[in-house]
N, CA, C and O atoms as a Maestro MAE file, in Angstrom:
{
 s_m_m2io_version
 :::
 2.0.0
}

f_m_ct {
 s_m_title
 :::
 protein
 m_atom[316] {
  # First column is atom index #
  i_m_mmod_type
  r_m_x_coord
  r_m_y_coord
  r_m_z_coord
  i_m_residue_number
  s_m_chain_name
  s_m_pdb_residue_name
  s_m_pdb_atom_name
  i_m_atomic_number
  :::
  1 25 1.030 28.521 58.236 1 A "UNK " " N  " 7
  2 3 1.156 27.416 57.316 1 A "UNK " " CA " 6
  3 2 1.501 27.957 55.927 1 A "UNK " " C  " 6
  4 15 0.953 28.955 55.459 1 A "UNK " " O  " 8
  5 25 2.505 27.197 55.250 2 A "UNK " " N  " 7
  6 3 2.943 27.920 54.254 2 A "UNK " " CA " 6
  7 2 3.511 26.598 53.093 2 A "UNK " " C  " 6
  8 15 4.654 26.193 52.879 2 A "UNK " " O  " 8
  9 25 2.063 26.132 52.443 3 A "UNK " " N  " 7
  10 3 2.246 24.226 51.948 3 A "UNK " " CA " 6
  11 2 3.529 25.089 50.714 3 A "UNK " " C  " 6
  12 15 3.835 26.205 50.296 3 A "UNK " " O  " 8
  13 25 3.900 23.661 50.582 4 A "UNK " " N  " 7
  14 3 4.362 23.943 49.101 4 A "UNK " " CA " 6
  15 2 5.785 24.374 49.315 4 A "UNK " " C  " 6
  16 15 6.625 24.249 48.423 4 A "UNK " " O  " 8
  17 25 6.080 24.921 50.586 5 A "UNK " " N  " 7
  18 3 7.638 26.015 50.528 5 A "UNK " " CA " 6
  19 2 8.340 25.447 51.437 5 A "UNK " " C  " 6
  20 15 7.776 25.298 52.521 5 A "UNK " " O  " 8
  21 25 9.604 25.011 51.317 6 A "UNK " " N  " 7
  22 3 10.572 24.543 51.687 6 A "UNK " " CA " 6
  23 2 11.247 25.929 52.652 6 A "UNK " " C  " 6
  24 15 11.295 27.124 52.360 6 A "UNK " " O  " 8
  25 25 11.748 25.152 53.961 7 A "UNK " " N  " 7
  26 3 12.443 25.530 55.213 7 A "UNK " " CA " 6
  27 2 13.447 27.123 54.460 7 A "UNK " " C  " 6
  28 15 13.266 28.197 55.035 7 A "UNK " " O  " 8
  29 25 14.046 27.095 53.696 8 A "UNK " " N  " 7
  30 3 14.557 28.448 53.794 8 A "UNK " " CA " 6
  31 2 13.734 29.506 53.355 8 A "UNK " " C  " 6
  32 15 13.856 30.700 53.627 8 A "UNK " " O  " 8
  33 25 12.769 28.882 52.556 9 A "UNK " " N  " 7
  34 3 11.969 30.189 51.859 9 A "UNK " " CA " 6
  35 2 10.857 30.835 53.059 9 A "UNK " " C  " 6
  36 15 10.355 31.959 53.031 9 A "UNK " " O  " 8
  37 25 10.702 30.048 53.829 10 A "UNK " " N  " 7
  38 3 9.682 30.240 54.560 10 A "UNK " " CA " 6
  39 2 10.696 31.033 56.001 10 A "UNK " " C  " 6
  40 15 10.227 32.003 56.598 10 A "UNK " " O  " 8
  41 25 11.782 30.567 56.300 11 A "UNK " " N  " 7
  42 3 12.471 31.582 56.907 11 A "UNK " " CA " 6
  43 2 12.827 32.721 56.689 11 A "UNK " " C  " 6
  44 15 13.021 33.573 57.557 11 A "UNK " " O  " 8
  45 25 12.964 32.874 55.410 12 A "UNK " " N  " 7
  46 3 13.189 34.686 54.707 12 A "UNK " " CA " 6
  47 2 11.783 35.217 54.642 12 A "UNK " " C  " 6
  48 15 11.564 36.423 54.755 12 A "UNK " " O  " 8
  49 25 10.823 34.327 54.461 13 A "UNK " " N  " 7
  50 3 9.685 35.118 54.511 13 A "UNK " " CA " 6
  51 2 9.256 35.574 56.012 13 A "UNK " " C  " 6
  52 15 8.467 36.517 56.074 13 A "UNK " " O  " 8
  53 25 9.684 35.016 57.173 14 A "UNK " " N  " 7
  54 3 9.279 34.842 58.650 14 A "UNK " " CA " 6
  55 2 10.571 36.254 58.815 14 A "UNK " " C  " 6
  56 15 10.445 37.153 59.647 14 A "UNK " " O  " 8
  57 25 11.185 36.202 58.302 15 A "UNK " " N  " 7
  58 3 12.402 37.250 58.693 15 A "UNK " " CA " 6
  59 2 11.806 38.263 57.915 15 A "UNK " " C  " 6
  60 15 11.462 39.170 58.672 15 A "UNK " " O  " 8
  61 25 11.607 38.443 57.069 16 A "UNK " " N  " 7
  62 3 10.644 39.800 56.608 16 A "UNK " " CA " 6
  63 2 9.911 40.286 57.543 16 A "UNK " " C  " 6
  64 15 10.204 41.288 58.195 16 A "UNK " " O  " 8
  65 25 8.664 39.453 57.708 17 A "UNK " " N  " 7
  66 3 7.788 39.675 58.611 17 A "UNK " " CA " 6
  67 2 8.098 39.931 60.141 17 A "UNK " " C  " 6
  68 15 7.384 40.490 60.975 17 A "UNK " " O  " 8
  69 25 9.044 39.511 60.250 18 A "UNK " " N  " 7
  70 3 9.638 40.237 61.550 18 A "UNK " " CA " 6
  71 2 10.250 41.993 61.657 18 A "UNK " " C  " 6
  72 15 9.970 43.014 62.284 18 A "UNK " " O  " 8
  73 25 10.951 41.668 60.913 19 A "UNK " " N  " 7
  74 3 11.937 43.148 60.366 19 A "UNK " " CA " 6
  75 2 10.627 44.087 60.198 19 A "UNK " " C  " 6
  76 15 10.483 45.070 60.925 19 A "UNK " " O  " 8
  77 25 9.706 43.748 59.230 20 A "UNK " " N  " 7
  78 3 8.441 44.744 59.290 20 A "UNK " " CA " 6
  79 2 7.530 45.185 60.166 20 A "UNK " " C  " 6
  80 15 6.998 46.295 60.140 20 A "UNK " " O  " 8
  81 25 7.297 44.110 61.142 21 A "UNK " " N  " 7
  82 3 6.598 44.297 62.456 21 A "UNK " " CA " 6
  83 2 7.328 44.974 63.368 21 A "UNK " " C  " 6
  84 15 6.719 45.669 64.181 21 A "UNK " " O  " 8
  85 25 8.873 44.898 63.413 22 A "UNK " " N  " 7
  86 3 9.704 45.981 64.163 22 A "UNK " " CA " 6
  87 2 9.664 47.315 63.665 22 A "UNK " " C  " 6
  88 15 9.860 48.350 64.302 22 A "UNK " " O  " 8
  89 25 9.407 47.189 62.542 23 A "UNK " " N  " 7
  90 3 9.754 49.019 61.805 23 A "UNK " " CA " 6
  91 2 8.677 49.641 62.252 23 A "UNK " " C  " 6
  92 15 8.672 50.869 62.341 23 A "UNK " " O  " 8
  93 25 7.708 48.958 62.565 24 A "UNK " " N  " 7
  94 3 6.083 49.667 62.542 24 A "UNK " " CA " 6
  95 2 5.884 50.208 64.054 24 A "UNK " " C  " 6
  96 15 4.839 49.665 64.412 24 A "UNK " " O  " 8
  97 25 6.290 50.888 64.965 25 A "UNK " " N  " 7
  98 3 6.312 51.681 66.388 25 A "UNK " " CA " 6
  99 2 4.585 51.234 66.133 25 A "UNK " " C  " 6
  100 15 4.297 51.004 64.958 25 A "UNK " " O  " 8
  101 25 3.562 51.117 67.065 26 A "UNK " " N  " 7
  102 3 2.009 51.370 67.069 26 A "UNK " " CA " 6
  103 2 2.164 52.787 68.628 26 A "UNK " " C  " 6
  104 15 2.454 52.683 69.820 26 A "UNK " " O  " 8
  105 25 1.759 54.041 67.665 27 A "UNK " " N  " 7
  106 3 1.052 54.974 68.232 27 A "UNK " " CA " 6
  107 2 -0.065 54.832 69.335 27 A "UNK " " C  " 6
  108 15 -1.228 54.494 69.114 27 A "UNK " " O  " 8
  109 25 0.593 55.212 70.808 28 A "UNK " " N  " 7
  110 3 -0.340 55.774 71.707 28 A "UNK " " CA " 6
  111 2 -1.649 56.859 71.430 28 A "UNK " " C  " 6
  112 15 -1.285 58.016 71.215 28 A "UNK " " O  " 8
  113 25 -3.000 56.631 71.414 29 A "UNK " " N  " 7
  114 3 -3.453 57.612 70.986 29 A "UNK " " CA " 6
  115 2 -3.154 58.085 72.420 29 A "UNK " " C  " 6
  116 15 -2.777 57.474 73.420 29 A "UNK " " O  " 8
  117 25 -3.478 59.517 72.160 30 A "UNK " " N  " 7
  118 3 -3.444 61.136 72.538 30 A "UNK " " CA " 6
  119 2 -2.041 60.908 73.690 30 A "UNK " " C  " 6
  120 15 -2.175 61.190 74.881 30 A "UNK " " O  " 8
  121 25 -0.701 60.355 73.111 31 A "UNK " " N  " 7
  122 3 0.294 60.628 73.587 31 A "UNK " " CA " 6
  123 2 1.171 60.766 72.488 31 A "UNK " " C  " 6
  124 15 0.911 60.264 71.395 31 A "UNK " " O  " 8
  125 25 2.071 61.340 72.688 32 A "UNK " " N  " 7
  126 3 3.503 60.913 71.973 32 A "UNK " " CA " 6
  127 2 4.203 59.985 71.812 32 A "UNK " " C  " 6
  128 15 5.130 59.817 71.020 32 A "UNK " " O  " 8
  129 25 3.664 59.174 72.769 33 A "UNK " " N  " 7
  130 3 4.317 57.463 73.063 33 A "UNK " " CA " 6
  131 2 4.271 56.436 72.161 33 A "UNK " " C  " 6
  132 15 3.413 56.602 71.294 33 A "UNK " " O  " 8
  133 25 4.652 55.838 72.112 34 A "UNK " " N  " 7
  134 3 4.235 54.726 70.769 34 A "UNK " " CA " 6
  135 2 4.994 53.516 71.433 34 A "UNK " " C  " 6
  136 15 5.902 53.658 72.251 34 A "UNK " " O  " 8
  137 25 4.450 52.150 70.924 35 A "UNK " " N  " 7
  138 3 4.849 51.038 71.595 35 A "UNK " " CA " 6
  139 2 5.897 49.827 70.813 35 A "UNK " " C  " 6
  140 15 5.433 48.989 70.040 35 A "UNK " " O  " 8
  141 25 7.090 49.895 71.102 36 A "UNK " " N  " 7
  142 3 7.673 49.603 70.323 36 A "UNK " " CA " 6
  143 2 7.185 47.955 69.830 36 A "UNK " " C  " 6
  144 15 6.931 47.398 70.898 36 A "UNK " " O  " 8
  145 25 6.956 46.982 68.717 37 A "UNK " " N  " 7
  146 3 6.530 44.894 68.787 37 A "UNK " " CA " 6
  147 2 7.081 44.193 68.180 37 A "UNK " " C  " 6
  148 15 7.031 44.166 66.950 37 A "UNK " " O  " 8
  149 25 7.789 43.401 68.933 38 A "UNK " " N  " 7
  150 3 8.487 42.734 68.120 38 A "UNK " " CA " 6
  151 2 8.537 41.090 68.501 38 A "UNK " " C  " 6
  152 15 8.641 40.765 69.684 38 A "UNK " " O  " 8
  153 25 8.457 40.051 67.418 39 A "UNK " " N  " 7
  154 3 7.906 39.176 67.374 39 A "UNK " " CA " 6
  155 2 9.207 37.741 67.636 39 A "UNK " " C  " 6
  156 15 10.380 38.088 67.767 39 A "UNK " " O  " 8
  157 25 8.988 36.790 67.668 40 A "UNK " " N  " 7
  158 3 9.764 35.480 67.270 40 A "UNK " " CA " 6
  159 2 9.181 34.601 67.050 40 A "UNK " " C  " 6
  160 15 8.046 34.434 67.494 40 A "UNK " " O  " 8
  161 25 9.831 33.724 66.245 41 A "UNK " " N  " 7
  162 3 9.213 32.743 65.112 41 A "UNK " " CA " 6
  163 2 9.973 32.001 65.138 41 A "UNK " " C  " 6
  164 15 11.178 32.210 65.001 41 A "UNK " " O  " 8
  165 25 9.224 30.533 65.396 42 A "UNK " " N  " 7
  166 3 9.931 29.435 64.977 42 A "UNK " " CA " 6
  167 2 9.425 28.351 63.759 42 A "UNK " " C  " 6
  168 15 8.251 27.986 63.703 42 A "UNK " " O  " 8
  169 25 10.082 28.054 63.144 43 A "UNK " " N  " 7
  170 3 9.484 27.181 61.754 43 A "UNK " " CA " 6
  171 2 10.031 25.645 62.362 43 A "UNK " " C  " 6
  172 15 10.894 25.342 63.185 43 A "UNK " " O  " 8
  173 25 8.954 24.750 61.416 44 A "UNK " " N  " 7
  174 3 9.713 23.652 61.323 44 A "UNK " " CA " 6
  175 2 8.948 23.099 60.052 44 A "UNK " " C  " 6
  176 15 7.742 23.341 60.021 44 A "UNK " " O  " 8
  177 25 9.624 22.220 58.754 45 A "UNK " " N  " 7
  178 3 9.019 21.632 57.926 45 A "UNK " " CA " 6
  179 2 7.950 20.094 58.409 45 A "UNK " " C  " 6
  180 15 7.987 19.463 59.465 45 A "UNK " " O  " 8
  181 25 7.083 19.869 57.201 46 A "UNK " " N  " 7
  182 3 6.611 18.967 57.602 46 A "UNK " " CA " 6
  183 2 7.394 17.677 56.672 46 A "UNK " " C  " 6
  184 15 7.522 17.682 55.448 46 A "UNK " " O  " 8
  185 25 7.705 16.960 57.300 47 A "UNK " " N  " 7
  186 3 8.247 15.810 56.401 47 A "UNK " " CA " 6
  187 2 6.961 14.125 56.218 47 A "UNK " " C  " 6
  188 15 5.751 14.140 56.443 47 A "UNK " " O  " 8
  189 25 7.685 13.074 55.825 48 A "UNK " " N  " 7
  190 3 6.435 12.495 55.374 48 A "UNK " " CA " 6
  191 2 6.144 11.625 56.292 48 A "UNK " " C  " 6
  192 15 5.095 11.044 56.015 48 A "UNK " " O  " 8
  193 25 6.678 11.237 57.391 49 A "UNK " " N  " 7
  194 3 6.421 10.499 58.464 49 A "UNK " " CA " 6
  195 2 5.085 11.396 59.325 49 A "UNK " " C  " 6
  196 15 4.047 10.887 59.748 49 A "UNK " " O  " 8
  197 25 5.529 12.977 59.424 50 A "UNK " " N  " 7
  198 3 5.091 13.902 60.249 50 A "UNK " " CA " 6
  199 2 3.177 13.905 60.100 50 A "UNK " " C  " 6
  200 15 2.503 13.553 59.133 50 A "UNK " " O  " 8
  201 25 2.799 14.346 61.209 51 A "UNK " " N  " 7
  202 3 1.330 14.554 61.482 51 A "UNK " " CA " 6
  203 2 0.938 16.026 61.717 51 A "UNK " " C  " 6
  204 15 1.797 16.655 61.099 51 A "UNK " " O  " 8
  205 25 0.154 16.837 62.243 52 A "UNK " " N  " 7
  206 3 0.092 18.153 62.570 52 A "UNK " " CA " 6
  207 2 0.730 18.433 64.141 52 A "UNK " " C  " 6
  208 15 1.467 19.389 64.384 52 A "UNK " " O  " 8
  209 25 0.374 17.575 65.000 53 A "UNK " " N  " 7
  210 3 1.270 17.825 66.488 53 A "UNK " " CA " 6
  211 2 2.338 17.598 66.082 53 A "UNK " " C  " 6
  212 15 3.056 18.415 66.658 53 A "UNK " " O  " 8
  213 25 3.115 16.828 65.256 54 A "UNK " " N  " 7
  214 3 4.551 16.578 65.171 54 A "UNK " " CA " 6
  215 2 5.180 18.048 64.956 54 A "UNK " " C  " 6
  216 15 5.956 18.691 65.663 54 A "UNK " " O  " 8
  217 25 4.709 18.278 64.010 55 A "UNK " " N  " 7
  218 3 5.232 19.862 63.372 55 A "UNK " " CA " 6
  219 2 4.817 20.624 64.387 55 A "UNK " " C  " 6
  220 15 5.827 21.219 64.762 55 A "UNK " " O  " 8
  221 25 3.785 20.991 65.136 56 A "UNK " " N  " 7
  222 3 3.772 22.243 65.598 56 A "UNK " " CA " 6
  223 2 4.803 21.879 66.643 56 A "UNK " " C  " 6
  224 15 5.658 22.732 66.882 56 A "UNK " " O  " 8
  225 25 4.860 20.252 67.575 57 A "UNK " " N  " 7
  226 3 5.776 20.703 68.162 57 A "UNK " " CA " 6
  227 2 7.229 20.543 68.063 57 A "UNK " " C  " 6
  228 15 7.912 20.393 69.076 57 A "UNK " " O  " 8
  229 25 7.572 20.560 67.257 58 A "UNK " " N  " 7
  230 3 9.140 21.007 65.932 58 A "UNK " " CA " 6
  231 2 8.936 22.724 66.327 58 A "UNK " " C  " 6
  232 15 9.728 23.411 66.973 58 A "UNK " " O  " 8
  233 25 7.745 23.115 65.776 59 A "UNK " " N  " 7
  234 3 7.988 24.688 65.449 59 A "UNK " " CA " 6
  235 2 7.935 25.001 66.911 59 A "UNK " " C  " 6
  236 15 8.860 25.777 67.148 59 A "UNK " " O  " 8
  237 25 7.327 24.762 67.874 60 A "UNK " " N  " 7
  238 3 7.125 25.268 69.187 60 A "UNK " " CA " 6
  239 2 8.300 25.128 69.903 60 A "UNK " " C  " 6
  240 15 8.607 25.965 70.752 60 A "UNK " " O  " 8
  241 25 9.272 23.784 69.562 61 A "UNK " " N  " 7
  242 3 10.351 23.776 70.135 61 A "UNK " " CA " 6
  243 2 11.382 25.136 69.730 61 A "UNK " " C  " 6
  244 15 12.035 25.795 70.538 61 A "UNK " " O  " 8
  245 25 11.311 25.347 68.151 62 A "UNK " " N  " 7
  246 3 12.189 26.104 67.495 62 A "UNK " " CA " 6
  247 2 11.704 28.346 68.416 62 A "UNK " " C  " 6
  248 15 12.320 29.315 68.858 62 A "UNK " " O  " 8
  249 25 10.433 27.947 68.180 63 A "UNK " " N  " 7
  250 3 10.127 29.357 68.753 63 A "UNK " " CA " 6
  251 2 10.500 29.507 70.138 63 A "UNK " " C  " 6
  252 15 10.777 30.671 70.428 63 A "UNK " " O  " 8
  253 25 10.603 28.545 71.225 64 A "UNK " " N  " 7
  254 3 11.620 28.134 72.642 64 A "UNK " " CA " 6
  255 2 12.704 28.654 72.642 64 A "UNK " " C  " 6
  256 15 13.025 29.417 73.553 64 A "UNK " " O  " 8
  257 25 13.524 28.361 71.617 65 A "UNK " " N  " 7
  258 3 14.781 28.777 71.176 65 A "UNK " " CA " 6
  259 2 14.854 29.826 70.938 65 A "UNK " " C  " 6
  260 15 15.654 30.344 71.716 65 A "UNK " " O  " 8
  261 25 14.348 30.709 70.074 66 A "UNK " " N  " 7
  262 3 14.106 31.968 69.552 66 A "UNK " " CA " 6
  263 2 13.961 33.265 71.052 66 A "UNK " " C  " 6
  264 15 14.440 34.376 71.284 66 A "UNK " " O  " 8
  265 25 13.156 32.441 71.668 67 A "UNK " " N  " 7
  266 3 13.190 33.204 72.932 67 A "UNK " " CA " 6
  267 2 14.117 33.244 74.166 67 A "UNK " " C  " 6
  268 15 14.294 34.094 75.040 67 A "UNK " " O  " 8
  269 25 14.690 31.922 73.909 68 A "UNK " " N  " 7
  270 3 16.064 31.911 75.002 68 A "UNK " " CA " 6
  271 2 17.097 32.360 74.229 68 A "UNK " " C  " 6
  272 15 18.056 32.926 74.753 68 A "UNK " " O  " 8
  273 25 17.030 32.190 73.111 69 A "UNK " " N  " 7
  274 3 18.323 33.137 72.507 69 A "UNK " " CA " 6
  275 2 18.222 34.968 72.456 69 A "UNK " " C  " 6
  276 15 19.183 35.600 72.016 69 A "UNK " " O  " 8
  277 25 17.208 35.547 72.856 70 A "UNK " " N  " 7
  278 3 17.413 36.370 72.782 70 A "UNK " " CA " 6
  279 2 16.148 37.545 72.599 70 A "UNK " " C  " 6
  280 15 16.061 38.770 72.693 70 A "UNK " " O  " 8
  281 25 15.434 36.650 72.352 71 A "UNK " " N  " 7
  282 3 14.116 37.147 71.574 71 A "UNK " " CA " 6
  283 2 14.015 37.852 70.481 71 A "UNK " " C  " 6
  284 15 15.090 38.362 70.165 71 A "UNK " " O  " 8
  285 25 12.850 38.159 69.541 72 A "UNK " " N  " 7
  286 3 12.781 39.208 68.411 72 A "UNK " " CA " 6
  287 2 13.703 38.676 67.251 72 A "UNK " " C  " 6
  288 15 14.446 39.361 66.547 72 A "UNK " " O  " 8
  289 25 13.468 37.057 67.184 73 A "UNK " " N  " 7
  290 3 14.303 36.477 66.218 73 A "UNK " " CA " 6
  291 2 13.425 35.395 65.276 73 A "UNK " " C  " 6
  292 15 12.243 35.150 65.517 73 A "UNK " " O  " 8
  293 25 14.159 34.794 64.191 74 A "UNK " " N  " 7
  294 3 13.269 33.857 63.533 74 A "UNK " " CA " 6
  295 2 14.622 32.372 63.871 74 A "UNK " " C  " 6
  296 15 15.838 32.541 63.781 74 A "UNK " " O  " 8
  297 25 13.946 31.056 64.240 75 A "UNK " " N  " 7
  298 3 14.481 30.079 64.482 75 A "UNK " " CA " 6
  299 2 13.871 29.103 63.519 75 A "UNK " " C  " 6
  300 15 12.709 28.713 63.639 75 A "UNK " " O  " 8
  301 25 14.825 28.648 62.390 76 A "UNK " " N  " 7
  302 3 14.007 27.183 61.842 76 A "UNK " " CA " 6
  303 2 14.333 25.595 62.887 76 A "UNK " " C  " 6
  304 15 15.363 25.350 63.516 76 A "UNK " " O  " 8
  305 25 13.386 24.939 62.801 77 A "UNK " " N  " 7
  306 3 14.146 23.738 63.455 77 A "UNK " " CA " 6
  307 2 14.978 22.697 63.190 77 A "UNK " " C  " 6
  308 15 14.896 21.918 62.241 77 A "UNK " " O  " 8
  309 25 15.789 22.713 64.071 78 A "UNK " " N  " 7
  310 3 17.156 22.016 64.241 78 A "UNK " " CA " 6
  311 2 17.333 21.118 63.097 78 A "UNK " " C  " 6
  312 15 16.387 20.453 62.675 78 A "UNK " " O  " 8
  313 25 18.276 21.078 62.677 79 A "UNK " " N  " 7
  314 3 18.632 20.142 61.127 79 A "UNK " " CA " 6
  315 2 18.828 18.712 61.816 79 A "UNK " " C  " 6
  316 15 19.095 17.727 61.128 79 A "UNK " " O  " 8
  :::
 }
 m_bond[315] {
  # First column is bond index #
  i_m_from
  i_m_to
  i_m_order
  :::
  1 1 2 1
  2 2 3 1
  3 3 4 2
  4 3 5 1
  5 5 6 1
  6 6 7 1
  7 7 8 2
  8 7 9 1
  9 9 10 1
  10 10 11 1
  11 11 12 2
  12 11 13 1
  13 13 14 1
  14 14 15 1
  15 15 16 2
  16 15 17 1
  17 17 18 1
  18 18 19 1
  19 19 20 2
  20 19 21 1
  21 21 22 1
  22 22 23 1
  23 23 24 2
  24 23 25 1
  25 25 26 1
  26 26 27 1
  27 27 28 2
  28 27 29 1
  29 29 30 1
  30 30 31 1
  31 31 32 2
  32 31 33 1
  33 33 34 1
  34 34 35 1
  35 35 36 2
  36 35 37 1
  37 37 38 1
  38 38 39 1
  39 39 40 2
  40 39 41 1
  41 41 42 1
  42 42 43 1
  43 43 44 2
  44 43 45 1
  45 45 46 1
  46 46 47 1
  47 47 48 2
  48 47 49 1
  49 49 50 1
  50 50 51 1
  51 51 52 2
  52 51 53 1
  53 53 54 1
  54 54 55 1
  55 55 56 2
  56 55 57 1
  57 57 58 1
  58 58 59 1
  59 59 60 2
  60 59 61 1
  61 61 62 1
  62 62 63 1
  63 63 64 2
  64 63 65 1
  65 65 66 1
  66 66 67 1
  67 67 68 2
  68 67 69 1
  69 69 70 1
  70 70 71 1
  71 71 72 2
  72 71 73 1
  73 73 74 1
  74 74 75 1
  75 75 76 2
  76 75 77 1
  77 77 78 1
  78 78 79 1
  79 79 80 2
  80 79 81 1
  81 81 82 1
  82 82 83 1
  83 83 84 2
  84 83 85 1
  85 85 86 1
  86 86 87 1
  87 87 88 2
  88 87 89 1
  89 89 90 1
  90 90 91 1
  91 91 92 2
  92 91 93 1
  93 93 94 1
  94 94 95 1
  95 95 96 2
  96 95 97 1
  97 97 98 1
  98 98 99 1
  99 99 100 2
  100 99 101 1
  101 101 102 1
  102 102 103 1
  103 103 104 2
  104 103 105 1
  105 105 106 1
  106 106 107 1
  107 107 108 2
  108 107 109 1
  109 109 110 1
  110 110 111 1
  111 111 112 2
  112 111 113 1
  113 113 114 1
  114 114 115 1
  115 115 116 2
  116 115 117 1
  117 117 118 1
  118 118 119 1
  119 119 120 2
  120 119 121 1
  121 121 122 1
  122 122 123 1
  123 123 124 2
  124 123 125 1
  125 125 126 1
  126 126 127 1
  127 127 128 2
  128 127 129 1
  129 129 130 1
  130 130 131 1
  131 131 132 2
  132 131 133 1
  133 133 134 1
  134 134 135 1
  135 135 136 2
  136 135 137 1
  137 137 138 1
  138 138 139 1
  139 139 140 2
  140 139 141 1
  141 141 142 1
  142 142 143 1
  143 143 144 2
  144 143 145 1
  145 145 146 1
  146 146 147 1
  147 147 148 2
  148 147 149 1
  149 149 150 1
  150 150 151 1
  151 151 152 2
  152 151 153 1
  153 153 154 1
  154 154 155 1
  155 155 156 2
  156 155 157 1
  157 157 158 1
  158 158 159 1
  159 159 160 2
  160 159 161 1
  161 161 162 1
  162 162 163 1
  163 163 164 2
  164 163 165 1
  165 165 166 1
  166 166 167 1
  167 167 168 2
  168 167 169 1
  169 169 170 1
  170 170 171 1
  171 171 172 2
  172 171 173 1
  173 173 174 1
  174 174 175 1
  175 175 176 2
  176 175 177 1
  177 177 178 1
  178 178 179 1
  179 179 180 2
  180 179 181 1
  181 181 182 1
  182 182 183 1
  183 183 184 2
  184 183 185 1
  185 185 186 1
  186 186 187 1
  187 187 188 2
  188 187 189 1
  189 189 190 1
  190 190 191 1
  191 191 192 2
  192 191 193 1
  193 193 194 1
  194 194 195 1
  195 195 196 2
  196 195 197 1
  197 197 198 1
  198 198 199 1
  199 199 200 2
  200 199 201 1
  201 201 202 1
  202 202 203 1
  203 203 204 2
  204 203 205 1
  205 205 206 1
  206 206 207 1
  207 207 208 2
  208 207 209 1
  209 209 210 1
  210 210 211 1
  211 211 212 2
  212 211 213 1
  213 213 214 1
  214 214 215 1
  215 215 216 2
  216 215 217 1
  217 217 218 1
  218 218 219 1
  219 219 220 2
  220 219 221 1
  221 221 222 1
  222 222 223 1
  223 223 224 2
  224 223 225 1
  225 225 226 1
  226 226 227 1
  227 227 228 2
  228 227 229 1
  229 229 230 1
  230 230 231 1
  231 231 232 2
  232 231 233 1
  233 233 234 1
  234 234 235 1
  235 235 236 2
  236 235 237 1
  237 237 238 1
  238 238 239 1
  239 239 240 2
  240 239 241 1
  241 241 242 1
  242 242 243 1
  243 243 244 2
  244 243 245 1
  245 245 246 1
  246 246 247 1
  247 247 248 2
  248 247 249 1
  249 249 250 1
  250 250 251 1
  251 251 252 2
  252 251 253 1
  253 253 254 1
  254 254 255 1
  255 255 256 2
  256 255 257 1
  257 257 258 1
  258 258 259 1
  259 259 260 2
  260 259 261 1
  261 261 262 1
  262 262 263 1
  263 263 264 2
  264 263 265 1
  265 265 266 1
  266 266 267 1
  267 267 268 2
  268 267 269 1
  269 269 270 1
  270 270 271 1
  271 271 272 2
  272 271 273 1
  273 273 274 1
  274 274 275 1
  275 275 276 2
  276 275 277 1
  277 277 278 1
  278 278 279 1
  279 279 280 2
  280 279 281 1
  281 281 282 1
  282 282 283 1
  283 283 284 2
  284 283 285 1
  285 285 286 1
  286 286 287 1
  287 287 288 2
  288 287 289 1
  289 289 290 1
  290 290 291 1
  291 291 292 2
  292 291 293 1
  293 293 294 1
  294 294 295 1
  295 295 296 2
  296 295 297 1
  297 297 298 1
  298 298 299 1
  299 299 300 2
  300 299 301 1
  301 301 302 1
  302 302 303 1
  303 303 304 2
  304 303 305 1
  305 305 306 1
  306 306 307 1
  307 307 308 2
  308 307 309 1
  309 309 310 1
  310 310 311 1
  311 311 312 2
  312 311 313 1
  313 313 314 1
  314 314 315 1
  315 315 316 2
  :::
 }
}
């Protein structure tokens, strides 16, 4: 939840947070191995009709997408 911030800001911030969670390998202890994580995200704004199920499922639809497209992506929902 991110009040106050409008659909693109909150996608550059979700795209940060992706890009950073990819850079970060998490170390196997007592191997050499490390596990590569990487995330997808879907946003959707709340508008003034909207309730809390409305939005999540906006964003749940949008994170659907995110994963049939490809995964390891950020999706806002559909204009």
């Amino acid at each position: 939840m991110m009040p106050e911030t409008d659909l693109a800001v909150a996608t550059m911030f979700a795209e940060r947070l992706r890009r950073r969670i990819a850079s970060e390998p998490i170390p196997i202890q007592q191997s050499a191995s490390s596990i590569e994580v990487t995330i997808s995200i879907g946003i959707a704004g709340l508008g003034g009709a909207d309730n809390a199920a409305s939005v999540l499922k906006r964003a749940d639809q949008a994170l659907y997408r995110a994963k049939r497209d490809g995964r390891n992506r950020v999706v806002p929902e559909a204009a």
